[in-house]
N, CA, C and O atoms as CSV, one atom per row, in Angstrom:
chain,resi,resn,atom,element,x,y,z
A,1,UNK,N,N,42.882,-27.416,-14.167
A,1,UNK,CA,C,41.443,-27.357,-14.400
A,1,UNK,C,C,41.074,-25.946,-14.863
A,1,UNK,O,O,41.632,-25.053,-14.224
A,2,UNK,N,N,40.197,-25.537,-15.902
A,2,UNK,CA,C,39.974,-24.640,-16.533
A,2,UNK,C,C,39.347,-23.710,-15.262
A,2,UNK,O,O,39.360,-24.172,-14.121
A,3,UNK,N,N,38.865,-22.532,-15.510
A,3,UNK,CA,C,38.325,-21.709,-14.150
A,3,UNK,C,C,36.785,-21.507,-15.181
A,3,UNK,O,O,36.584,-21.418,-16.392
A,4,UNK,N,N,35.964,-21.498,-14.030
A,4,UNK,CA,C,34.390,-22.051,-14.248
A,4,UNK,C,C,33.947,-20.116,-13.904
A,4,UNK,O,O,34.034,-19.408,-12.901
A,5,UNK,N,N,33.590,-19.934,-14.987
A,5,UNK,CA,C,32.993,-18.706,-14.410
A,5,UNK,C,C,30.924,-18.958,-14.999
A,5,UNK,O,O,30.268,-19.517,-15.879
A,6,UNK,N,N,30.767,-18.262,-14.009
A,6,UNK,CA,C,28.711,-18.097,-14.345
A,6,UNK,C,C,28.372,-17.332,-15.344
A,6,UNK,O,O,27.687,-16.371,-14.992
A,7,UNK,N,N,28.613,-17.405,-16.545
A,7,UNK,CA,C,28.159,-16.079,-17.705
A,7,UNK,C,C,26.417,-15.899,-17.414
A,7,UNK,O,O,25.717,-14.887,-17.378
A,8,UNK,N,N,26.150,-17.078,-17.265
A,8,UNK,CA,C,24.650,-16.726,-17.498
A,8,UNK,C,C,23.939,-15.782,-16.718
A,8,UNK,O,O,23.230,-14.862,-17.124
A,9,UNK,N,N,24.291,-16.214,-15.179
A,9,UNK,CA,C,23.842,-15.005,-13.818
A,9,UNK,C,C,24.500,-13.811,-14.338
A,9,UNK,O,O,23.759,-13.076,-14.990
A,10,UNK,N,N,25.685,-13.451,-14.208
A,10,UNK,CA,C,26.241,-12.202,-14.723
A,10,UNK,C,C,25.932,-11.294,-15.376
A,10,UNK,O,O,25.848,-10.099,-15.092
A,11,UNK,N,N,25.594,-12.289,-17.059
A,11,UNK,CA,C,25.146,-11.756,-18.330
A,11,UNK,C,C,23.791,-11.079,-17.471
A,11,UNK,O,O,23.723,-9.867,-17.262
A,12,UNK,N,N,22.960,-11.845,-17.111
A,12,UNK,CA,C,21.520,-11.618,-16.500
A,12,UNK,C,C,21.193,-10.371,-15.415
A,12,UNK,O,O,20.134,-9.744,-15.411
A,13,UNK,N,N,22.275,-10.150,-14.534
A,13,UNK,CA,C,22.612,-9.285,-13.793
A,13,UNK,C,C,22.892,-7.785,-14.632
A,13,UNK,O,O,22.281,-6.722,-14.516
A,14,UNK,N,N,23.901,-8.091,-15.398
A,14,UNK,CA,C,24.247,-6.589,-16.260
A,14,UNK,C,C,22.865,-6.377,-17.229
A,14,UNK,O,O,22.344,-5.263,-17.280
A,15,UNK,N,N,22.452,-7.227,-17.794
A,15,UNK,CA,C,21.469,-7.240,-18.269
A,15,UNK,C,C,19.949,-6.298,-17.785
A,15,UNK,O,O,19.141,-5.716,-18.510
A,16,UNK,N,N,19.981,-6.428,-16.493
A,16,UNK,CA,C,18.091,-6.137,-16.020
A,16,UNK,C,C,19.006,-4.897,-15.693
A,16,UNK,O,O,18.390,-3.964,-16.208
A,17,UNK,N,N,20.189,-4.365,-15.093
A,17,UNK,CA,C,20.728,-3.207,-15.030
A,17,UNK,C,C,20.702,-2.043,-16.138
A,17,UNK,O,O,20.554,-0.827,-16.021
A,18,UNK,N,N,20.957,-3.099,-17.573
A,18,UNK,CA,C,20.889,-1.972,-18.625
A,18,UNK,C,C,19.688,-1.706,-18.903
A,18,UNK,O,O,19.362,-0.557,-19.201
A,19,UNK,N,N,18.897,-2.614,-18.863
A,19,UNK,CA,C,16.929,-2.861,-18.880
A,19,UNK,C,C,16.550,-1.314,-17.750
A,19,UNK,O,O,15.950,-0.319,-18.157
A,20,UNK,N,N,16.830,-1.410,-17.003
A,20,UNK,CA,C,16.306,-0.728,-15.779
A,20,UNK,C,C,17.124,1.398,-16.371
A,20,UNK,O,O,16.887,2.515,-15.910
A,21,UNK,N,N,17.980,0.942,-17.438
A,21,UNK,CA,C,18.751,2.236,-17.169
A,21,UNK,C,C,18.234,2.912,-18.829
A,21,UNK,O,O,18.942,3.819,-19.266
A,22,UNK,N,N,17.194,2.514,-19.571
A,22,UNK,CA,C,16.319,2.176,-20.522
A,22,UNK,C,C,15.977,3.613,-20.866
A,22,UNK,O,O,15.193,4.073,-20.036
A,23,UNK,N,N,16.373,4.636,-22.001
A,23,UNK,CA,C,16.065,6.007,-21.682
A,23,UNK,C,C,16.709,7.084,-21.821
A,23,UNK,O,O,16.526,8.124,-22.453
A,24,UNK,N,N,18.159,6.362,-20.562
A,24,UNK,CA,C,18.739,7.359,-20.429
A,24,UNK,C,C,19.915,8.373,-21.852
A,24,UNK,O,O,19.814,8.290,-23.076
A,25,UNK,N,N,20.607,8.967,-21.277
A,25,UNK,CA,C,21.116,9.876,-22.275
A,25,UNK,C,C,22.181,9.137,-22.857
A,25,UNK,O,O,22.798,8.645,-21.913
A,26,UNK,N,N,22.908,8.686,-24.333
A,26,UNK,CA,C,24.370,8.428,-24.418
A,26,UNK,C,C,24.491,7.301,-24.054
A,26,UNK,O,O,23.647,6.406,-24.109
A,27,UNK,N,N,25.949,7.243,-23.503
A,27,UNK,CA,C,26.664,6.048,-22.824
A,27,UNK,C,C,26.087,5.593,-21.264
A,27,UNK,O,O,26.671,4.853,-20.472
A,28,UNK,N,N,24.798,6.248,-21.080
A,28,UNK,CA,C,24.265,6.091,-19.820
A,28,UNK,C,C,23.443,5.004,-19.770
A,28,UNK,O,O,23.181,4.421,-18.718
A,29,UNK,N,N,22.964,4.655,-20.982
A,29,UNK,CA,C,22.164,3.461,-21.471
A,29,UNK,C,C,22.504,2.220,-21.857
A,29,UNK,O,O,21.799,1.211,-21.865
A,30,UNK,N,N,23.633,2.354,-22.177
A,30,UNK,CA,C,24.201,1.376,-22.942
A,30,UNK,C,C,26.002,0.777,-22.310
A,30,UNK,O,O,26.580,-0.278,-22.572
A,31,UNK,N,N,26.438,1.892,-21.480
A,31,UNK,CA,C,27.791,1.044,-21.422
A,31,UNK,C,C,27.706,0.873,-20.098
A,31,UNK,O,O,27.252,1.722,-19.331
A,32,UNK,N,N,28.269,-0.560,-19.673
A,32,UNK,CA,C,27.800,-1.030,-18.272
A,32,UNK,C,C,28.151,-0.208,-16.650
A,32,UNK,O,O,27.561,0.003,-15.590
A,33,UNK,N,N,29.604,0.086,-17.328
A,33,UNK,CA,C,30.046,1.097,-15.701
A,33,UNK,C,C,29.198,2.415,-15.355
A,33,UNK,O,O,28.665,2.793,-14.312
A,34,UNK,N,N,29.306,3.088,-16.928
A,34,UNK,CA,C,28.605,4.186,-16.667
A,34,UNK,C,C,26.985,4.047,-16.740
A,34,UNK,O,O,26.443,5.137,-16.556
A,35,UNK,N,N,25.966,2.840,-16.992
A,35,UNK,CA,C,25.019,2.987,-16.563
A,35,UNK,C,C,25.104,2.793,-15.288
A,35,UNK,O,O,24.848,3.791,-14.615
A,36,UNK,N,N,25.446,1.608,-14.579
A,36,UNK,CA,C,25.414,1.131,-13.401
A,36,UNK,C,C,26.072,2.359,-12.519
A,36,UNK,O,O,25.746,2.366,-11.332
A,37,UNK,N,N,26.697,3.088,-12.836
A,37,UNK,CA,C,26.986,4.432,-12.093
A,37,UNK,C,C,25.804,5.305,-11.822
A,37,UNK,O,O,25.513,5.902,-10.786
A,38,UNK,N,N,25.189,5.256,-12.964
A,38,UNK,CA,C,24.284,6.470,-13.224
A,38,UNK,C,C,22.737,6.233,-12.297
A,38,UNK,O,O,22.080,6.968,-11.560
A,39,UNK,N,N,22.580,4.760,-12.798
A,39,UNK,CA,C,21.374,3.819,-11.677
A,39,UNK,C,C,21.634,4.065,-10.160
A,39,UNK,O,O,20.797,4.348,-9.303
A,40,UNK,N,N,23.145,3.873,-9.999
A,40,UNK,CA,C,23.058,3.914,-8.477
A,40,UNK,C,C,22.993,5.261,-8.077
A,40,UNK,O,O,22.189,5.432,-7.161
A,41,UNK,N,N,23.597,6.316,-8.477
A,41,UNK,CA,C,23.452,7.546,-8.344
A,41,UNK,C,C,21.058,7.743,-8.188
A,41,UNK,O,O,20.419,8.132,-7.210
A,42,UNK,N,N,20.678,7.417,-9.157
A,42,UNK,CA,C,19.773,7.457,-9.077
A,42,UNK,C,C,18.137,7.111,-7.632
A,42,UNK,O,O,17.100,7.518,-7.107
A,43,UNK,N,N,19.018,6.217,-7.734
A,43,UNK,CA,C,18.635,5.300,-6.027
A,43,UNK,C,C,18.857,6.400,-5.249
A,43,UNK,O,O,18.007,6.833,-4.471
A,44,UNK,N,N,19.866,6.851,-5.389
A,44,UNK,CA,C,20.414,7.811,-3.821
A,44,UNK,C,C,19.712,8.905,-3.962
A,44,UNK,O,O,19.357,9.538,-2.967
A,45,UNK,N,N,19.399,9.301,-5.221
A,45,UNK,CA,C,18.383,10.780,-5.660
A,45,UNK,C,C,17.081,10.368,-5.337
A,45,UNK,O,O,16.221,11.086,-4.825
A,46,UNK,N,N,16.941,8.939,-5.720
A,46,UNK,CA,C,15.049,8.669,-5.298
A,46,UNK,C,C,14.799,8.791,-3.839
A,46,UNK,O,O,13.781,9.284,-3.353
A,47,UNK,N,N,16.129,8.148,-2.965
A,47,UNK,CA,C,15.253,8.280,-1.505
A,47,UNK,C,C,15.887,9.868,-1.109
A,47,UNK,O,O,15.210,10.578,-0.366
A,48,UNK,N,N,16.717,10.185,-1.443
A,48,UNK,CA,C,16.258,11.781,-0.782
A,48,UNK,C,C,15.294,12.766,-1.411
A,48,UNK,O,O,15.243,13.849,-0.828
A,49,UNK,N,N,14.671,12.651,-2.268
A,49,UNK,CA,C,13.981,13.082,-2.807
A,49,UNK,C,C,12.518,13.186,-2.427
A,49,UNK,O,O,11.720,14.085,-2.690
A,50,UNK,N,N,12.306,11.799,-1.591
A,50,UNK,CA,C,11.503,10.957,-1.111
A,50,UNK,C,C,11.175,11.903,0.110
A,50,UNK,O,O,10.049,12.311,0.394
A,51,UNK,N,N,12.560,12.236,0.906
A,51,UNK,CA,C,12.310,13.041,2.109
A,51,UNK,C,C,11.797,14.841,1.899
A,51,UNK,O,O,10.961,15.532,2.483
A,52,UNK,N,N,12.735,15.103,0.816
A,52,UNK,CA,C,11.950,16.230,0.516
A,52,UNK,C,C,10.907,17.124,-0.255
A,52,UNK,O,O,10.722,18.335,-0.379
A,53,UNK,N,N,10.184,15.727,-0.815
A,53,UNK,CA,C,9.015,15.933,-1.143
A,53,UNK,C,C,8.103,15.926,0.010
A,53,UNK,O,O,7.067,16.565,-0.176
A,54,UNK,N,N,8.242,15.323,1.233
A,54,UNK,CA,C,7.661,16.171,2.356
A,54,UNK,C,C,7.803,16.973,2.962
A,54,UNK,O,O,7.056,17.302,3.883
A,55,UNK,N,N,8.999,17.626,2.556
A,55,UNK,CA,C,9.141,19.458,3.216
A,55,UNK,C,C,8.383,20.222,2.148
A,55,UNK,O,O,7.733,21.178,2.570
A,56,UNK,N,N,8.338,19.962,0.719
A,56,UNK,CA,C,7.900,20.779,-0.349
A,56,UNK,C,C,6.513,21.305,-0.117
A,56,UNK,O,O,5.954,22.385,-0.309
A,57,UNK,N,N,6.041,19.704,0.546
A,57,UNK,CA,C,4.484,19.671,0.870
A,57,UNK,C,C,3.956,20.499,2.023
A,57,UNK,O,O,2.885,21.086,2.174
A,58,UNK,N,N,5.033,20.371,2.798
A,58,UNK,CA,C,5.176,21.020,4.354
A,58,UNK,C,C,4.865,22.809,4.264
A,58,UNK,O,O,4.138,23.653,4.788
A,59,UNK,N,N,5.756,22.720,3.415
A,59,UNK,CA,C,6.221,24.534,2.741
A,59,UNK,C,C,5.001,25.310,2.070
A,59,UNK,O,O,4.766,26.484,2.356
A,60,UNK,N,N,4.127,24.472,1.023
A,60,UNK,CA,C,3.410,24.714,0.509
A,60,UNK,C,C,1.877,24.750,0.995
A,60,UNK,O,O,1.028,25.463,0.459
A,61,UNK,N,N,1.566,23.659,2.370
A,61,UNK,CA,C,0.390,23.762,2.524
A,61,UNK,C,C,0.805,25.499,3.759
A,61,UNK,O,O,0.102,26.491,3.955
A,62,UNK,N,N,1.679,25.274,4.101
A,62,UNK,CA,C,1.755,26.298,5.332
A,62,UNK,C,C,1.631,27.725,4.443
A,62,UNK,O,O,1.005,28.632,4.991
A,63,UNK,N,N,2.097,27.935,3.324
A,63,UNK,CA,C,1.718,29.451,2.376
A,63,UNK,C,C,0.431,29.404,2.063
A,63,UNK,O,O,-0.077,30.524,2.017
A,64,UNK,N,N,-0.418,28.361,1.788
A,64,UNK,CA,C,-1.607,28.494,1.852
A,64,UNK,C,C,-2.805,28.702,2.944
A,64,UNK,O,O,-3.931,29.193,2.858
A,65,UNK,N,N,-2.169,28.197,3.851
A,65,UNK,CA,C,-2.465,28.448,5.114
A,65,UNK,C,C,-2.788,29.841,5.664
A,65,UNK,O,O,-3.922,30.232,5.938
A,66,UNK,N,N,-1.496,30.642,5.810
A,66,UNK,CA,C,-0.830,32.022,5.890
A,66,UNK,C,C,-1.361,32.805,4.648
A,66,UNK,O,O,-1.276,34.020,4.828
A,67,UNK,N,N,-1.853,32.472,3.511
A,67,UNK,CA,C,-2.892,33.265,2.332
A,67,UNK,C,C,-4.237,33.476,3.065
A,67,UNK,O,O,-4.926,34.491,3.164
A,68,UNK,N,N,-4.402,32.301,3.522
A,68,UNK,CA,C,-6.175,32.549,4.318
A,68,UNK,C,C,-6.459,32.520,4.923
A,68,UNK,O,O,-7.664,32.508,5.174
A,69,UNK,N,N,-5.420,32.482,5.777
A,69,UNK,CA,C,-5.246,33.441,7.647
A,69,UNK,C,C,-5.016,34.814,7.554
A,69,UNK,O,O,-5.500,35.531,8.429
A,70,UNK,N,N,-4.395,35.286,6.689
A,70,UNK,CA,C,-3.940,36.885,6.170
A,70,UNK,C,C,-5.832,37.521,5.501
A,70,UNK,O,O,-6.354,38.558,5.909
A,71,UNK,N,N,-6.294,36.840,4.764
A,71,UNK,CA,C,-8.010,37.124,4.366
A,71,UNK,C,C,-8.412,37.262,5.509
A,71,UNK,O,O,-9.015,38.335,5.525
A,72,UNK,N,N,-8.437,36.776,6.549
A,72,UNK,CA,C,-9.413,36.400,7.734
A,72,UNK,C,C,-8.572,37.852,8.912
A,72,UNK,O,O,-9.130,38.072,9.987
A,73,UNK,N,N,-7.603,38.480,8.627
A,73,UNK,CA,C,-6.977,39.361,9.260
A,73,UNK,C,C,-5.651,38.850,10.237
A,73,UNK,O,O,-5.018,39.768,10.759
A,74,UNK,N,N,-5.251,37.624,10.482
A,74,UNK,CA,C,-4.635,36.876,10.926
A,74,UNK,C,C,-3.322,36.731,10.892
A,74,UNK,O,O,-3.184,37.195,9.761
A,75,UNK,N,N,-2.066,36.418,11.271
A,75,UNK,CA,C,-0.893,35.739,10.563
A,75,UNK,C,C,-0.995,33.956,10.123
A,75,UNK,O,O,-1.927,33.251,10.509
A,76,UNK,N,N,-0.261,33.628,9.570
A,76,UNK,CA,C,-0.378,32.127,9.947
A,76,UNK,C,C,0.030,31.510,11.474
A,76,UNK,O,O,-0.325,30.363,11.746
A,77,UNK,N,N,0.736,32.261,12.390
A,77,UNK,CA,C,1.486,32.124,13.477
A,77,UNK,C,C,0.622,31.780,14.714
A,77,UNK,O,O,0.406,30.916,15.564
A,78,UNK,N,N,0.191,33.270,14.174
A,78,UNK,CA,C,-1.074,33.352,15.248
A,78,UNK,C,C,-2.511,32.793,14.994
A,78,UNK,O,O,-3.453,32.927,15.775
A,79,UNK,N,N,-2.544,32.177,13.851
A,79,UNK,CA,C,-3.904,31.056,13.606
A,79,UNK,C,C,-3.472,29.916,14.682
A,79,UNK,O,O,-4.142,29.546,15.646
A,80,UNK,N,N,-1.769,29.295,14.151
A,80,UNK,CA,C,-1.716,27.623,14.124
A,80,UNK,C,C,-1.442,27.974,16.143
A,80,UNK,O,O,-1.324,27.055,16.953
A,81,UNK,N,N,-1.397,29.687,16.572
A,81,UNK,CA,C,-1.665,29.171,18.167
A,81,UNK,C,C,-2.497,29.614,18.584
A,81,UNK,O,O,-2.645,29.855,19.781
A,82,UNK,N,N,-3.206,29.823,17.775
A,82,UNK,CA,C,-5.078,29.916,18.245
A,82,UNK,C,C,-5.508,28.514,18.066
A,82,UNK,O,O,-6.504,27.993,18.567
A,83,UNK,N,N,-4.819,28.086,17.457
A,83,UNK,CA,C,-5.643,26.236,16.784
A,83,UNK,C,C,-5.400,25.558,18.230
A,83,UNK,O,O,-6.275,25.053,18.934
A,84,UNK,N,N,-3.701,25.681,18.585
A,84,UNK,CA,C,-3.287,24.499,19.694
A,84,UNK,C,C,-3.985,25.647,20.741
A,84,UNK,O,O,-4.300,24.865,21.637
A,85,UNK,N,N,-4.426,26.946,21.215
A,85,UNK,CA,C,-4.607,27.061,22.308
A,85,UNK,C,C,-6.007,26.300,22.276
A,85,UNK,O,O,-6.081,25.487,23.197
A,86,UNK,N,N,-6.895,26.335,21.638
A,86,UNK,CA,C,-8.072,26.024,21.189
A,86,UNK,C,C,-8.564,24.355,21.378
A,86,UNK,O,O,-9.673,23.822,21.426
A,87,UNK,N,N,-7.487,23.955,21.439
A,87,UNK,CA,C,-7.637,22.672,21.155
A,87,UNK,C,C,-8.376,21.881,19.797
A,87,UNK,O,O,-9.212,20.979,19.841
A,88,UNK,N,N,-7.900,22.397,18.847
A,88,UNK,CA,C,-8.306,22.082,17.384
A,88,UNK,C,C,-7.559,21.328,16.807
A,88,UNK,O,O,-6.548,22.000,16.600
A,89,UNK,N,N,-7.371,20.044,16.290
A,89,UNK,CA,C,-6.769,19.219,16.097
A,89,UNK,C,C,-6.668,19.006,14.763
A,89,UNK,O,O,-6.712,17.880,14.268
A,90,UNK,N,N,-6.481,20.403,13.903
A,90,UNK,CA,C,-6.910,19.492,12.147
A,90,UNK,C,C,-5.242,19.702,12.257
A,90,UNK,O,O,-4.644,20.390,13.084
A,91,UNK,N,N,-4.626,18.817,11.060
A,91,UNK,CA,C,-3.413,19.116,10.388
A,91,UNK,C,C,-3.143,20.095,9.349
A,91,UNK,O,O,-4.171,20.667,8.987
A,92,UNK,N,N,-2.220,20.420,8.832
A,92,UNK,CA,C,-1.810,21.693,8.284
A,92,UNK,C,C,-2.275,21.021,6.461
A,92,UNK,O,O,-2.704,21.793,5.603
A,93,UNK,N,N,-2.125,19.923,6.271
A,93,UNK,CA,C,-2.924,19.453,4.937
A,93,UNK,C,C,-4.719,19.980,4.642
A,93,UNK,O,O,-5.423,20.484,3.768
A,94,UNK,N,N,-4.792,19.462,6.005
A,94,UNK,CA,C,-6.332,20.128,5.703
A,94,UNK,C,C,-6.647,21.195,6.252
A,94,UNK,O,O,-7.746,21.676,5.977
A,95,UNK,N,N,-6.030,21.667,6.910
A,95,UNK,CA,C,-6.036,23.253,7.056
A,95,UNK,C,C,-5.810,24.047,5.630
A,95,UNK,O,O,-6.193,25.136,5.202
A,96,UNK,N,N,-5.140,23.163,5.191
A,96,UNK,CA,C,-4.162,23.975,3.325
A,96,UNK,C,C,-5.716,24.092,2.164
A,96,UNK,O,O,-6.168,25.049,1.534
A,97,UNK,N,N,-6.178,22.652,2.285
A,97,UNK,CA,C,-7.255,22.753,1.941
A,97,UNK,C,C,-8.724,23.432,2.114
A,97,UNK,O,O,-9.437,23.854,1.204
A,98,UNK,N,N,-8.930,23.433,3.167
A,98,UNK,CA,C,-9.904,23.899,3.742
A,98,UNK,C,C,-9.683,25.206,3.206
A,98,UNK,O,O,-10.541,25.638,2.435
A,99,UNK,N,N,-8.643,25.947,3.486
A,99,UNK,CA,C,-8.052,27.364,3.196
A,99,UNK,C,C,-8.461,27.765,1.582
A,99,UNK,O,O,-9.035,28.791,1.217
A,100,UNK,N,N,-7.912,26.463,0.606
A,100,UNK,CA,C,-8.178,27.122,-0.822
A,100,UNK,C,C,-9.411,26.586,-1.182
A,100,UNK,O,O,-10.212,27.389,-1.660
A,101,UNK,N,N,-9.794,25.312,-1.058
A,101,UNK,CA,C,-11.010,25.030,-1.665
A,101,UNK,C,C,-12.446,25.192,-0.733
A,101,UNK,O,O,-13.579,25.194,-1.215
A,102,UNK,N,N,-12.189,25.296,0.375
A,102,UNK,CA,C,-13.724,25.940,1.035
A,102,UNK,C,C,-13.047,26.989,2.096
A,102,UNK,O,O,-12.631,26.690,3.215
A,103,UNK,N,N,-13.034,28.046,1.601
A,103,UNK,CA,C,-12.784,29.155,2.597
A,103,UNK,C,C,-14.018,29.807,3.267
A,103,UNK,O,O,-13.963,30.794,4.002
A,104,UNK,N,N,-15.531,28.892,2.799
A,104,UNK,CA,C,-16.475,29.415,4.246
A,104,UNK,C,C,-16.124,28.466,5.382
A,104,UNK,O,O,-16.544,28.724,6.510
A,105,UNK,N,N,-15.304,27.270,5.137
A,105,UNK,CA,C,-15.663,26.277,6.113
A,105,UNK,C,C,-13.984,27.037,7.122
A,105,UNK,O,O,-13.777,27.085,8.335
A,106,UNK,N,N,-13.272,27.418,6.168
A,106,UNK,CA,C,-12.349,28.109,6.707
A,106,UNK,C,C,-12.209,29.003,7.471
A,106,UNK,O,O,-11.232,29.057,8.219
A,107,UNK,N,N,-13.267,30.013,7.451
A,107,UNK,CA,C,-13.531,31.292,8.118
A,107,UNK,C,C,-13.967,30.443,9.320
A,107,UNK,O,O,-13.600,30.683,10.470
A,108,UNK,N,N,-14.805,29.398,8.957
A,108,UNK,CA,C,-15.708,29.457,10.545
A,108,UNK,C,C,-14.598,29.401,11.415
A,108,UNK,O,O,-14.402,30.099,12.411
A,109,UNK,N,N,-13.768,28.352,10.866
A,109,UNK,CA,C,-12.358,27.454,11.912
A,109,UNK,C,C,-11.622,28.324,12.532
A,109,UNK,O,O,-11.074,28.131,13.617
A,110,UNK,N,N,-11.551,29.779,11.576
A,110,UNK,CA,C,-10.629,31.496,12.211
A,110,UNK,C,C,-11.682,31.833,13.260
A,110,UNK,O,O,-11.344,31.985,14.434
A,111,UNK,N,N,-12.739,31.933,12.933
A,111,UNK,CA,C,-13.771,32.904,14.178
A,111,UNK,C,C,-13.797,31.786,15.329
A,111,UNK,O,O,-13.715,32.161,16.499
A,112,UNK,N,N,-13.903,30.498,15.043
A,112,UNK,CA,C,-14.255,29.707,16.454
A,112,UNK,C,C,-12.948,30.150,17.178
A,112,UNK,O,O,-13.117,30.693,18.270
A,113,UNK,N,N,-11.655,29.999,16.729
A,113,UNK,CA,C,-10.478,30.198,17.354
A,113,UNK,C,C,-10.767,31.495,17.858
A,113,UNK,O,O,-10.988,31.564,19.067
A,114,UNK,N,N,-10.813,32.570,17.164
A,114,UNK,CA,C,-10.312,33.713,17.568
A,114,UNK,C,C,-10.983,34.679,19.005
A,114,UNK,O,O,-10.462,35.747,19.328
């Protein structure tokens, strides 16, 4: 008996793979191992990437932070434990903000602490 293989799923499978790899550079687009290499590699770059785009964010609101705690005469150190002795509950996002885009509402948040 002849051997029954599925071209159609297969074809369809390599297919939305090369679809999905649409772009890329060379033989990255077009030849199946090395796209399907390059896709999966990609996956593994999207979710860690994923994680450290919240340190980037982490990093960045806290220098802004420490810019307009340093205006106010401050460290950032000694703001964020004036905040917890204080019992002030904002997060460091809107602390980041508060800091660049309203630094009167900012000052008040340094003097109530301090």
């Amino acid at each position: 008996m002849p051997r029954s293989v599925n071209h159609v799923a297969s074809r369809a499978r390599r297919k939305k793979i090369l679809g999905l790899t649409r772009g890329y550079f060379g033989a990255r687009k077009n030849v199946w191992t090395v796209a399907k290499n390059t896709w999966e590699k990609g996956l593994t770059y999207a979710y860690s990437d994923r994680k450290k785009k919240k340190r980037n964010f982490r990093a960045l609101w806290i220098q802004r932070i420490n810019a307009g705690a340093r205006l106010e005469g401050m460290s950032y150190s000694q703001l964020m434990g004036a905040l917890h002795k204080a019992g002030v509950d904002l997060n460091r996002k809107v602390l980041a903000d508060l800091a660049m885009n309203h630094p009167e509402a900012f000052k008040a948040i340094v003097d109530k602490v301090r």
